[in-house]
PDB file with one MODEL, atoms N, CA, C and O in Angstrom:
MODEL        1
ATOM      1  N   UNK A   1      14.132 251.436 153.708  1.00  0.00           N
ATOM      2  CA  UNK A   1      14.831 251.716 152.477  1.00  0.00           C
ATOM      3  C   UNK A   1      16.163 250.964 152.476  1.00  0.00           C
ATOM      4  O   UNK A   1      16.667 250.814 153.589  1.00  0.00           O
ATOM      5  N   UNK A   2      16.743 250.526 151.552  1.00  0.00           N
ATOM      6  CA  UNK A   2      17.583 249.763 151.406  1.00  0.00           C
ATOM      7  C   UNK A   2      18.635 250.323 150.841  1.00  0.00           C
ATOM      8  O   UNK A   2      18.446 251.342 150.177  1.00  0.00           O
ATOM      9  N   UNK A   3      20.018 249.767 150.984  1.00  0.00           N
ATOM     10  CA  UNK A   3      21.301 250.951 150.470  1.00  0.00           C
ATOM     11  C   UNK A   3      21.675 250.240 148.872  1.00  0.00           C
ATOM     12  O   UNK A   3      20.973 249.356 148.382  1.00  0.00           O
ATOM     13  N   UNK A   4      22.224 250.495 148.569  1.00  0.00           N
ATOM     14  CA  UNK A   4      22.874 249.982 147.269  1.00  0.00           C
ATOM     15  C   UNK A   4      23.612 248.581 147.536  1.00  0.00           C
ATOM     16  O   UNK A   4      23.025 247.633 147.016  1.00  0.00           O
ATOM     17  N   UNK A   5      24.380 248.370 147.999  1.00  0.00           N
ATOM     18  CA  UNK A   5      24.771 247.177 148.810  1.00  0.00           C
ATOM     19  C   UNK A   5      23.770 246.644 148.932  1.00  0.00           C
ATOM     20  O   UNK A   5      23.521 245.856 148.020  1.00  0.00           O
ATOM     21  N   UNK A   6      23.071 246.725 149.665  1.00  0.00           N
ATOM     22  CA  UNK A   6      22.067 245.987 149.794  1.00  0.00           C
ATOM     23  C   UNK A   6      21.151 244.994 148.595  1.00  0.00           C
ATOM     24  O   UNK A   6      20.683 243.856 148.543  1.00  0.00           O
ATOM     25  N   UNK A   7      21.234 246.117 147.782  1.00  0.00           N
ATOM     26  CA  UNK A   7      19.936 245.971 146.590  1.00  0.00           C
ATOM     27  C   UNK A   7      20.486 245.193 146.241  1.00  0.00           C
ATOM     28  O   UNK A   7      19.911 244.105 146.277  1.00  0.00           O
ATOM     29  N   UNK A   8      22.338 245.229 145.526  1.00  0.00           N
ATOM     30  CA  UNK A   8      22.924 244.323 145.133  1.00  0.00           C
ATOM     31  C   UNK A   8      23.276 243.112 145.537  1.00  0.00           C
ATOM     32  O   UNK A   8      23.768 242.255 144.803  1.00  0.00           O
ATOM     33  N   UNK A   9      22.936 242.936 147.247  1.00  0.00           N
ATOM     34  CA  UNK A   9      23.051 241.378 147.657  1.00  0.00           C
ATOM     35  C   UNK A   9      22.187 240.683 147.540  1.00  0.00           C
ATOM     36  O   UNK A   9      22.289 239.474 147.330  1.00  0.00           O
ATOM     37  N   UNK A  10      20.724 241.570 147.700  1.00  0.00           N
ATOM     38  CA  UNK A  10      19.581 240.975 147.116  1.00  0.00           C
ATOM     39  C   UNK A  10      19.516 240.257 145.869  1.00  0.00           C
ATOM     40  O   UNK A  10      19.357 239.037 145.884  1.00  0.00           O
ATOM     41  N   UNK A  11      19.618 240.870 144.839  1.00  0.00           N
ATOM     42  CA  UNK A  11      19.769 240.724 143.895  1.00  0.00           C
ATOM     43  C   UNK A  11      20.328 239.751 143.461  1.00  0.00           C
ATOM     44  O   UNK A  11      19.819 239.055 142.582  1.00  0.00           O
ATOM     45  N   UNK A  12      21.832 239.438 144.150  1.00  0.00           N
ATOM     46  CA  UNK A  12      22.746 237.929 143.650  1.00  0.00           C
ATOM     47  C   UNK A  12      21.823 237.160 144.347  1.00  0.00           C
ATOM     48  O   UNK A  12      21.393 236.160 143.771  1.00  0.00           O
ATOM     49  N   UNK A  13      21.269 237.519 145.922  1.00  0.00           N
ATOM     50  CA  UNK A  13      20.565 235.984 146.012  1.00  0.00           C
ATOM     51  C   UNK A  13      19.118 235.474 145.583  1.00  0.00           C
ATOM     52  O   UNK A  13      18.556 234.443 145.955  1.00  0.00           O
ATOM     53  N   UNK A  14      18.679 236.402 144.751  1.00  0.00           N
ATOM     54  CA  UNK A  14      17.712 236.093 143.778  1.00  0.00           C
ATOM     55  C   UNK A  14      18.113 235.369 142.716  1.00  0.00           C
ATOM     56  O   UNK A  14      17.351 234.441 142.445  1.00  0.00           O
ATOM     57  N   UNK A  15      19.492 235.542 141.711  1.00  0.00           N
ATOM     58  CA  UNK A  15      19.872 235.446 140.598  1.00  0.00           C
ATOM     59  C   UNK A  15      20.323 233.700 141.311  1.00  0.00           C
ATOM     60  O   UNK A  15      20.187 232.643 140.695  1.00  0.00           O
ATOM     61  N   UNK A  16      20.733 233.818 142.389  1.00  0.00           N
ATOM     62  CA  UNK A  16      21.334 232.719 142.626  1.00  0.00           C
ATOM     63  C   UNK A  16      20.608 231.311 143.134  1.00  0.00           C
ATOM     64  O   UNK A  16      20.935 230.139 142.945  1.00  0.00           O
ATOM     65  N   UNK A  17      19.484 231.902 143.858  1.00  0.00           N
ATOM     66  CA  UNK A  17      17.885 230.708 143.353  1.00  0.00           C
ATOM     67  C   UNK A  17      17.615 230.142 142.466  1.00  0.00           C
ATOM     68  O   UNK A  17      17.288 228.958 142.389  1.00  0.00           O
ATOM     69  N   UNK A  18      17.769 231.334 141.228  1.00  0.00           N
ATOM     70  CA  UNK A  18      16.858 230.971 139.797  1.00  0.00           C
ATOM     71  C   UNK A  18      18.087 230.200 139.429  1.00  0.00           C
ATOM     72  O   UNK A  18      17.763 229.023 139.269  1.00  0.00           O
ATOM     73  N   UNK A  19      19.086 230.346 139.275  1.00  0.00           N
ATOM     74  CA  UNK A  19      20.104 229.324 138.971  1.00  0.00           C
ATOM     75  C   UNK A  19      20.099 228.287 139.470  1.00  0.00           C
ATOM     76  O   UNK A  19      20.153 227.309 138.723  1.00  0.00           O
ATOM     77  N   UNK A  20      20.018 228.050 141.190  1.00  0.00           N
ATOM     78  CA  UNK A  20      19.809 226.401 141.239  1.00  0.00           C
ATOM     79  C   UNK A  20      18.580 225.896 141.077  1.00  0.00           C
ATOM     80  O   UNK A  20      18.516 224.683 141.279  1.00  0.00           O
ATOM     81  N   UNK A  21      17.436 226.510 140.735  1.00  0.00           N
ATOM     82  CA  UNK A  21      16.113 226.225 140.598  1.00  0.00           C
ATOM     83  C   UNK A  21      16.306 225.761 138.879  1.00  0.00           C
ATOM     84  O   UNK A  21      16.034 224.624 138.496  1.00  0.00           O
ATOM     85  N   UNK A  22      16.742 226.691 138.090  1.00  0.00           N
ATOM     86  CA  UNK A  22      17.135 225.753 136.721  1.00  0.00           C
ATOM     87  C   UNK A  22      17.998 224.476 136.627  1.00  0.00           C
ATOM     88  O   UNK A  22      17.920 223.550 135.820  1.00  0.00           O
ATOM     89  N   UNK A  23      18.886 224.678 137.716  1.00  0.00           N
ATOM     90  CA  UNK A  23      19.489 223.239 137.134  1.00  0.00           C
ATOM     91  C   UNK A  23      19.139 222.165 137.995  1.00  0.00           C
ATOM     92  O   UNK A  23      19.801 221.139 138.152  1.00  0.00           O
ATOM     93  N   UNK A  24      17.915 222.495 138.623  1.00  0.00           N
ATOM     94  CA  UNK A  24      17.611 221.322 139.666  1.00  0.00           C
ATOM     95  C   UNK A  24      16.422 220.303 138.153  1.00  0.00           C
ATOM     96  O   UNK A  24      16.252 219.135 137.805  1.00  0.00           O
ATOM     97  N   UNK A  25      15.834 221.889 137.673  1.00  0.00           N
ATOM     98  CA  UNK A  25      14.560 220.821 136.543  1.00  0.00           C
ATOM     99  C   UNK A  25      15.779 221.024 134.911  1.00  0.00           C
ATOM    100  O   UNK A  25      15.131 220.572 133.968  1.00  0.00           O
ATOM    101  N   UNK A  26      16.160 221.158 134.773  1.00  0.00           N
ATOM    102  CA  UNK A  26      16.924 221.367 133.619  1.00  0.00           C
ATOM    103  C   UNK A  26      16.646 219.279 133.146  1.00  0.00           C
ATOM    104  O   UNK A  26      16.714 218.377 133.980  1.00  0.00           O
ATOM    105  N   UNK A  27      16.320 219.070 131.464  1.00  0.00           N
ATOM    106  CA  UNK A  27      15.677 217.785 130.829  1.00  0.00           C
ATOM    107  C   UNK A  27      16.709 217.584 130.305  1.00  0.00           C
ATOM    108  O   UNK A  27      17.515 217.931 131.168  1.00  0.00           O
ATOM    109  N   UNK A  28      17.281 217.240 129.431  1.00  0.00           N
ATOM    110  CA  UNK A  28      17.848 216.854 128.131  1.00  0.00           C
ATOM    111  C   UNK A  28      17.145 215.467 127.611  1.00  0.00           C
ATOM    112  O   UNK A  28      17.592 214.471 128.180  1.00  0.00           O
ATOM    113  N   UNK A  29      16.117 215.218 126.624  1.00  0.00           N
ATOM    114  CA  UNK A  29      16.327 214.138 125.815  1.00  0.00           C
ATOM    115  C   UNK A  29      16.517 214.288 124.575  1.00  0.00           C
ATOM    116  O   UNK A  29      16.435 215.330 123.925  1.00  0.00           O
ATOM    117  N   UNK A  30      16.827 213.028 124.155  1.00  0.00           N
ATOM    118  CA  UNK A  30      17.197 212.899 122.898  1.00  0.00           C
ATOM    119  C   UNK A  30      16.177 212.289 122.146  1.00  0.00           C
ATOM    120  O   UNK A  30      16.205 211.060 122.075  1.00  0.00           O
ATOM    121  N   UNK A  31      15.184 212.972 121.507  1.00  0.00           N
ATOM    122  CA  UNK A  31      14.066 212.255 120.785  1.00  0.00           C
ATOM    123  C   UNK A  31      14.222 211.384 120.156  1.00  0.00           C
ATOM    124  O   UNK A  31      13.693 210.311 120.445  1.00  0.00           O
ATOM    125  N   UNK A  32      14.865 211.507 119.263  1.00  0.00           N
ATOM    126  CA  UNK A  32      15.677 210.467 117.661  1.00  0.00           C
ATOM    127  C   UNK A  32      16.422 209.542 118.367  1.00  0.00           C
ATOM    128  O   UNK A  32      16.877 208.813 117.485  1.00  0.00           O
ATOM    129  N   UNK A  33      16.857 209.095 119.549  1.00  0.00           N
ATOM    130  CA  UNK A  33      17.290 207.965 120.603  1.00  0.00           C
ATOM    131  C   UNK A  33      15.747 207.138 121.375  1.00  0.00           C
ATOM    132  O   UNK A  33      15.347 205.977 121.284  1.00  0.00           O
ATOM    133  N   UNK A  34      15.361 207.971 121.889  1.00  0.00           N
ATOM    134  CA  UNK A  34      13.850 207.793 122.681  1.00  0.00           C
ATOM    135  C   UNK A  34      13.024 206.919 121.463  1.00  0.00           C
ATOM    136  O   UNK A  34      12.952 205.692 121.397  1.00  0.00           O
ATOM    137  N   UNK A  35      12.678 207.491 120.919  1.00  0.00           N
ATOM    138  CA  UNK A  35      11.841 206.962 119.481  1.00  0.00           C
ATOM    139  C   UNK A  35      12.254 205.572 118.854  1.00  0.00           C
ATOM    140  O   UNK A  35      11.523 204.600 118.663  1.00  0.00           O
ATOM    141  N   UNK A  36      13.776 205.729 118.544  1.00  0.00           N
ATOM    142  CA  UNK A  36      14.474 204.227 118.224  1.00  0.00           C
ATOM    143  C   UNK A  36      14.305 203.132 119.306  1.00  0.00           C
ATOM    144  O   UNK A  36      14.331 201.931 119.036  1.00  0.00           O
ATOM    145  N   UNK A  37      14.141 203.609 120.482  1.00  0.00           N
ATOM    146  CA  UNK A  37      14.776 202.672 121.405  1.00  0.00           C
ATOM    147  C   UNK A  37      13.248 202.018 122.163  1.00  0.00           C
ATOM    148  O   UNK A  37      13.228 201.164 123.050  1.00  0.00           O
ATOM    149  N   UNK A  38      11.819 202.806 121.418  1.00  0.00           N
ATOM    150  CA  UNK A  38      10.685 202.475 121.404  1.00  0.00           C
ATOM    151  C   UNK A  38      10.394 201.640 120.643  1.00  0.00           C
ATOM    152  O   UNK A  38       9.907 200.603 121.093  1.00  0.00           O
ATOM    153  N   UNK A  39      10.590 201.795 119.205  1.00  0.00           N
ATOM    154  CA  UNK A  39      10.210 201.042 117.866  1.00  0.00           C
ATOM    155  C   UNK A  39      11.058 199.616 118.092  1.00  0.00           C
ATOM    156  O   UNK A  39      11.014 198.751 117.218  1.00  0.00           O
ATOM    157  N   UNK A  40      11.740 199.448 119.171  1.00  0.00           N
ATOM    158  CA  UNK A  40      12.625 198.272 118.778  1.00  0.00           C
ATOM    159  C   UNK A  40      11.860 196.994 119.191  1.00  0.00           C
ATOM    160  O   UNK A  40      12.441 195.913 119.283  1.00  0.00           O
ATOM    161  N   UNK A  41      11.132 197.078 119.327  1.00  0.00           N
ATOM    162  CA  UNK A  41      10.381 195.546 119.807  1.00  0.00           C
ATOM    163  C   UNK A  41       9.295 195.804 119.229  1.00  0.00           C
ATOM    164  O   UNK A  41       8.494 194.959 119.628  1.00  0.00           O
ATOM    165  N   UNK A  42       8.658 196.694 118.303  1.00  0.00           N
ATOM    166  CA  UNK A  42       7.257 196.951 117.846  1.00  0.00           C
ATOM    167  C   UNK A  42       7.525 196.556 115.765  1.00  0.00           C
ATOM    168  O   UNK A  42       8.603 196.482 115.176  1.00  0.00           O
ATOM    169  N   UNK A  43       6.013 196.375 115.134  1.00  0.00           N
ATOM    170  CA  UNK A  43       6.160 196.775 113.852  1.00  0.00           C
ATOM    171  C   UNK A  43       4.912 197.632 113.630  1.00  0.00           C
ATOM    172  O   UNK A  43       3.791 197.693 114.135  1.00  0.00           O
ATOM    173  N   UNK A  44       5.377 198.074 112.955  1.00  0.00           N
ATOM    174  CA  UNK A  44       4.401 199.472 112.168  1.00  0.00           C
ATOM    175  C   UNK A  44       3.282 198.232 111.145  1.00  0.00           C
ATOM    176  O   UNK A  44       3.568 197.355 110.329  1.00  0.00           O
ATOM    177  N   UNK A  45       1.893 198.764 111.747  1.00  0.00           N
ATOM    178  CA  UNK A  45       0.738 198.041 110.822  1.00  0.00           C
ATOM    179  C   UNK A  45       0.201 198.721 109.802  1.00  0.00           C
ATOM    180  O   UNK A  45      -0.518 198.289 108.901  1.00  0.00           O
ATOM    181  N   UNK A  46       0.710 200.150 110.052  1.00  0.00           N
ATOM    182  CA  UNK A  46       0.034 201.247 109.054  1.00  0.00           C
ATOM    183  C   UNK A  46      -1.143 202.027 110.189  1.00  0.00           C
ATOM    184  O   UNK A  46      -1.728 201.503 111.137  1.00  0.00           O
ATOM    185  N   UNK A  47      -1.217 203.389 109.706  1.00  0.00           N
ATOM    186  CA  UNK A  47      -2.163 204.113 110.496  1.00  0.00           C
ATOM    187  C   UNK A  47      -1.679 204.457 112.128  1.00  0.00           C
ATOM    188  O   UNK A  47      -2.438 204.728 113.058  1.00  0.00           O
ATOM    189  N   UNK A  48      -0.162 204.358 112.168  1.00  0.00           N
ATOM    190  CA  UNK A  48       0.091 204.786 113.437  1.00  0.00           C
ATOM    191  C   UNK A  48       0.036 203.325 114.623  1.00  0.00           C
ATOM    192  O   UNK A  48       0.336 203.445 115.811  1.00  0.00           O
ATOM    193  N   UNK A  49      -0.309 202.299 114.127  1.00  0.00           N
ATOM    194  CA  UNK A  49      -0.685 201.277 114.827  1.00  0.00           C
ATOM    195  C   UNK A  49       0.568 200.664 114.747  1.00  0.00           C
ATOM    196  O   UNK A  49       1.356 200.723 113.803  1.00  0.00           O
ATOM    197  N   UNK A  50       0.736 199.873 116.164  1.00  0.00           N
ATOM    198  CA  UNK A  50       2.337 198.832 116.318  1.00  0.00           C
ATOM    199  C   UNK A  50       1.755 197.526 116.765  1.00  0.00           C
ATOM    200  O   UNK A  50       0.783 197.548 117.520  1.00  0.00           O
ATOM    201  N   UNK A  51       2.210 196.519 116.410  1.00  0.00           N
ATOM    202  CA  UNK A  51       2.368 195.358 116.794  1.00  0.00           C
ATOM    203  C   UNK A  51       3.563 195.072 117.516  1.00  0.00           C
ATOM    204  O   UNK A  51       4.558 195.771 117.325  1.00  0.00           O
ATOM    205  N   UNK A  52       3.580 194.024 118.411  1.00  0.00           N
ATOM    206  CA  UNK A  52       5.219 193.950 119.377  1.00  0.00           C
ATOM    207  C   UNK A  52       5.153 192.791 118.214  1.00  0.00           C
ATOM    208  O   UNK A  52       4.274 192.370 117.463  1.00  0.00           O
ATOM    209  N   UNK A  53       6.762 192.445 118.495  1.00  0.00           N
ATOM    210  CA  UNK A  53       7.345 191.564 117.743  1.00  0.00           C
ATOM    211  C   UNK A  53       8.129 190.658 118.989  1.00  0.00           C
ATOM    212  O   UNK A  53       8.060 190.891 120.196  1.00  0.00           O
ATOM    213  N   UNK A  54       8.974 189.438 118.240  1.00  0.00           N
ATOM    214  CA  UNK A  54       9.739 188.762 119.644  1.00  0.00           C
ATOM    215  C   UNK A  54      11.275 189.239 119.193  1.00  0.00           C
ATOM    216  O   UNK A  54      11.831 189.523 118.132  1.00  0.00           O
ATOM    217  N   UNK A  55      11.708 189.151 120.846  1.00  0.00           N
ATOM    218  CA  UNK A  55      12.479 190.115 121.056  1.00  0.00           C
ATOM    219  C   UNK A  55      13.759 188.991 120.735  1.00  0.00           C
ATOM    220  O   UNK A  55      14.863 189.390 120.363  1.00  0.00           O
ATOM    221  N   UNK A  56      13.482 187.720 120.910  1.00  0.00           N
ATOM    222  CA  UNK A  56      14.837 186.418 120.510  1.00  0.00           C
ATOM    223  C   UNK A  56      15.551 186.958 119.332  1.00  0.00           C
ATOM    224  O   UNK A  56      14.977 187.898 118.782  1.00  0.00           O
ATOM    225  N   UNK A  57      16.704 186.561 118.811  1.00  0.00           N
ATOM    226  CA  UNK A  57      17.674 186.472 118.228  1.00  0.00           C
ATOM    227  C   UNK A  57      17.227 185.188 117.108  1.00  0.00           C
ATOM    228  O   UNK A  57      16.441 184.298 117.434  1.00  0.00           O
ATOM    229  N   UNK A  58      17.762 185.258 115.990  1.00  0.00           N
ATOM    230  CA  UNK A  58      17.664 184.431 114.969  1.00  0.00           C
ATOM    231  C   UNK A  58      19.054 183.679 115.024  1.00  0.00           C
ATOM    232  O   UNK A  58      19.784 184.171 115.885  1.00  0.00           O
ATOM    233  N   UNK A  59      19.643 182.567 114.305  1.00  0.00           N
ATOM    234  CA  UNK A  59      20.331 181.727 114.486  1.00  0.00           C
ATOM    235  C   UNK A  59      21.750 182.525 113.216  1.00  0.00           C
ATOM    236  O   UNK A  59      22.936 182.194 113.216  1.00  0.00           O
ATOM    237  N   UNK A  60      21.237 183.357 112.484  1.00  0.00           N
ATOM    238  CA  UNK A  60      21.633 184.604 111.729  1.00  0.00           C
ATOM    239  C   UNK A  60      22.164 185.276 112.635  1.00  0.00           C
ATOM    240  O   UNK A  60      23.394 185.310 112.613  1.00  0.00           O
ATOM    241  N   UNK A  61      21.601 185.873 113.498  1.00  0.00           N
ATOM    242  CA  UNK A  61      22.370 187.017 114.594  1.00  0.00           C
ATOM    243  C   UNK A  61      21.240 188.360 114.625  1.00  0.00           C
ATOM    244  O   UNK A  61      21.261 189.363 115.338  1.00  0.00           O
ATOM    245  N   UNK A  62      19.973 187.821 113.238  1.00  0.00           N
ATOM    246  CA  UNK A  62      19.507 189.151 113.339  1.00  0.00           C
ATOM    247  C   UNK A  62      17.407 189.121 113.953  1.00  0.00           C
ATOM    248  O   UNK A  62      16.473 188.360 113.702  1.00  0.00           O
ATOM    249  N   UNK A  63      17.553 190.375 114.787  1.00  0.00           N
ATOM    250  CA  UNK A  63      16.000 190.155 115.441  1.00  0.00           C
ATOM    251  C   UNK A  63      15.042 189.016 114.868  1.00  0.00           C
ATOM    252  O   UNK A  63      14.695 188.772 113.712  1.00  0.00           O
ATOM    253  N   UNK A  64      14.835 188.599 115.695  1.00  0.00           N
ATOM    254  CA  UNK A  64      13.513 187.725 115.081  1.00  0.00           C
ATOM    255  C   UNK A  64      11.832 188.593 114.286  1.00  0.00           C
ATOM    256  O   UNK A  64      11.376 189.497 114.984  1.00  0.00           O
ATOM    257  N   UNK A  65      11.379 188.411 113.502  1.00  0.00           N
ATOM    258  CA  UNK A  65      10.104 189.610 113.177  1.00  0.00           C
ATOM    259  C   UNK A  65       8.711 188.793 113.359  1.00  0.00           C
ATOM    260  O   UNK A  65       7.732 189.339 112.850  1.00  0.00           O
ATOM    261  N   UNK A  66       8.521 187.695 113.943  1.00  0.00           N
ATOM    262  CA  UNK A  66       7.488 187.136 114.226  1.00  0.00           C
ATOM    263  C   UNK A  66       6.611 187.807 114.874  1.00  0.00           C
ATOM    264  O   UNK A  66       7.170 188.733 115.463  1.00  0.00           O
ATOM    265  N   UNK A  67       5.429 187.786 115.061  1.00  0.00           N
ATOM    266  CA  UNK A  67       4.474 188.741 116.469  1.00  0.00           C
ATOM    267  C   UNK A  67       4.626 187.776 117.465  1.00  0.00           C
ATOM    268  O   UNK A  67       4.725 186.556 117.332  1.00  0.00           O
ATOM    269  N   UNK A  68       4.635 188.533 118.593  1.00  0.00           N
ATOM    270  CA  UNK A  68       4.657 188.013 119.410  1.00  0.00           C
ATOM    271  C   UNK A  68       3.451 187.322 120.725  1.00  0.00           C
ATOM    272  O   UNK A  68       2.321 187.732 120.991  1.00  0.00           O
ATOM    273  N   UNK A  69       3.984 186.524 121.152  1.00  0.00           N
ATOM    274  CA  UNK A  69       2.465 186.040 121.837  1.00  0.00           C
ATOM    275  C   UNK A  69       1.729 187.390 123.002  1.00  0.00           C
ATOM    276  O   UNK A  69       2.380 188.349 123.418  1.00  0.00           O
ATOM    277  N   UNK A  70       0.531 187.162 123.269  1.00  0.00           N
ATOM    278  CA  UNK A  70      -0.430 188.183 123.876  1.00  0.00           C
ATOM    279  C   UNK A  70       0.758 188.195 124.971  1.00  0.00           C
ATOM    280  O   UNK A  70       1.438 187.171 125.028  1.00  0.00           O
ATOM    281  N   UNK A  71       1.093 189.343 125.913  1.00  0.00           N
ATOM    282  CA  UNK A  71       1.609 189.154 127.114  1.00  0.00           C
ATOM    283  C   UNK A  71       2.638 188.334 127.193  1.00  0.00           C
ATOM    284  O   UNK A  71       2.684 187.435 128.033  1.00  0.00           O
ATOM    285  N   UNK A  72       3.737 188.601 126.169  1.00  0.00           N
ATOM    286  CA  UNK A  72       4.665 187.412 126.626  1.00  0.00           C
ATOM    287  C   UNK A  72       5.507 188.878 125.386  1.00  0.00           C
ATOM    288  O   UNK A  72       5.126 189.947 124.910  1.00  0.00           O
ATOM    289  N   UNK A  73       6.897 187.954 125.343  1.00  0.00           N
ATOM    290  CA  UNK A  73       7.847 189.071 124.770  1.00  0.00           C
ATOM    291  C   UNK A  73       8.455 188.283 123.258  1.00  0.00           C
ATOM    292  O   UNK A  73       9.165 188.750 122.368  1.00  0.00           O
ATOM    293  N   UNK A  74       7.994 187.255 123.378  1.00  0.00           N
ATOM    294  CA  UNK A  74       8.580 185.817 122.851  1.00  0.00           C
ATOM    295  C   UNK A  74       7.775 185.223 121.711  1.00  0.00           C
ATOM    296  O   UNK A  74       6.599 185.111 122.058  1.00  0.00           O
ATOM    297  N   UNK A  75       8.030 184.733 120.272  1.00  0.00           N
ATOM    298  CA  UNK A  75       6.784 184.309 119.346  1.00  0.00           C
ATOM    299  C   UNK A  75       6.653 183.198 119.834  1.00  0.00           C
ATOM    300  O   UNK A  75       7.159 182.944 120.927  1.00  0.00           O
ATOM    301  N   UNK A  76       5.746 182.029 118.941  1.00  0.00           N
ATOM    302  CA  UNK A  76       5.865 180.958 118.906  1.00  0.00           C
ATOM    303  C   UNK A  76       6.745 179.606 119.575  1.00  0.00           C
ATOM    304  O   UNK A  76       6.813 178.649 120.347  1.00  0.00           O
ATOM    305  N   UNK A  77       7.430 180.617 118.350  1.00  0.00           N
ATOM    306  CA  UNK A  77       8.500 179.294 117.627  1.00  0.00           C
ATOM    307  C   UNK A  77       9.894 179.527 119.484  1.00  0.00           C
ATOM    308  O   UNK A  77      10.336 178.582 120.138  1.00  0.00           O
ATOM    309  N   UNK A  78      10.088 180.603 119.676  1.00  0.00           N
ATOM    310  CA  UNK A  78      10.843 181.104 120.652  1.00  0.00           C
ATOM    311  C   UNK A  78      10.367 180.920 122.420  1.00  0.00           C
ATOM    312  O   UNK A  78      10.872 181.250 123.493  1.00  0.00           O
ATOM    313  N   UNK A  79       9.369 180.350 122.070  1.00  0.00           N
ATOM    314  CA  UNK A  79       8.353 180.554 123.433  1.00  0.00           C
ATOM    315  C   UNK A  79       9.115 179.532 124.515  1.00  0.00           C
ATOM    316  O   UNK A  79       9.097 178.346 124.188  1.00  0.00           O
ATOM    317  N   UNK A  80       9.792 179.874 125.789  1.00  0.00           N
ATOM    318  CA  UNK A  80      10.644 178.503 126.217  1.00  0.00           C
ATOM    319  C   UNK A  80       9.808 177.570 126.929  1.00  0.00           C
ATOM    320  O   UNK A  80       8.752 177.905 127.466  1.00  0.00           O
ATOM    321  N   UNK A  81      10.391 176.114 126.938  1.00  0.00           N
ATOM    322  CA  UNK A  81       9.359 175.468 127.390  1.00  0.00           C
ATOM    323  C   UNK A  81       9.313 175.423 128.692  1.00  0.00           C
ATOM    324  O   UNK A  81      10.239 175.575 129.488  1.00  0.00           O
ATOM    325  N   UNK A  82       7.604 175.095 128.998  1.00  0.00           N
ATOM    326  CA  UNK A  82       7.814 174.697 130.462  1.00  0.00           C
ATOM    327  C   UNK A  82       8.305 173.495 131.363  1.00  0.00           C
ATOM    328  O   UNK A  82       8.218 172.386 130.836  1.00  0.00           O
ATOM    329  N   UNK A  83       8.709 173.547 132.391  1.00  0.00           N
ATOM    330  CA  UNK A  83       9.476 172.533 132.930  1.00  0.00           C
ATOM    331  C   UNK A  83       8.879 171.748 133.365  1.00  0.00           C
ATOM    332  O   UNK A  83       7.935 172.109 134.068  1.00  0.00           O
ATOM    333  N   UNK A  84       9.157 170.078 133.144  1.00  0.00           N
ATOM    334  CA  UNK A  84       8.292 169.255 133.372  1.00  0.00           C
ATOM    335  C   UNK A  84       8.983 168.100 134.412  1.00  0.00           C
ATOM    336  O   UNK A  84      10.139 167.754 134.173  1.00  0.00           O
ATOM    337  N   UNK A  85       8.542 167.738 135.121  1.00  0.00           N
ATOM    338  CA  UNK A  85       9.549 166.685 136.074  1.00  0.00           C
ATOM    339  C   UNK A  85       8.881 165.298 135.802  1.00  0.00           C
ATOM    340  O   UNK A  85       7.738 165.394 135.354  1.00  0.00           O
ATOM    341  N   UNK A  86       9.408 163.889 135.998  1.00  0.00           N
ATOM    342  CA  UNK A  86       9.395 163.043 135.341  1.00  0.00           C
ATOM    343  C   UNK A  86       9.074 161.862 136.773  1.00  0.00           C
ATOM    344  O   UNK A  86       8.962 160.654 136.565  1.00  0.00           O
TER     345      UNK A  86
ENDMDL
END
């Protein structure tokens, strides 16, 4: 049997587990950040479907919206060349 004291030390070191056990998994994201910071290299085709786009800069300052090549990050026109020795 246990005294009152007791129960009560128990007790804090129960309370005091669940406390570092919450802030060990404790998340915060920010969806409406997460989501933006997804869509930024993609375009919407309709039906939930994305296409990537290239990720270069326009001579404007603003994203390029070309698609981009299979496996590469880059369109076309942006694609750098390969190096050739002479």
């Amino acid at each position: 049997m246990n005294t009152r004291s007791q129960i009560k030390k128990i007790n804090l070191e129960k309370e005091n587990k669940q406390n570092i056990i919450n802030d060990l998994y404790t998340v915060e994201i920010n969806f409406d950040e997460a989501i933006n910071a997804w869509r930024a290299n993609k375009k919407c085709i309709g039906n939930g479907h994305y296409k990537y786009i290239c990720i270069q800069k326009t001579k404007s300052g603003n994203q390029c919206k070309r698609e981009s090549l299979k496996f590469c990050d880059n369109c076309k026109m942006h694609q750098p060349q390969p190096f050739t020795t002479k």
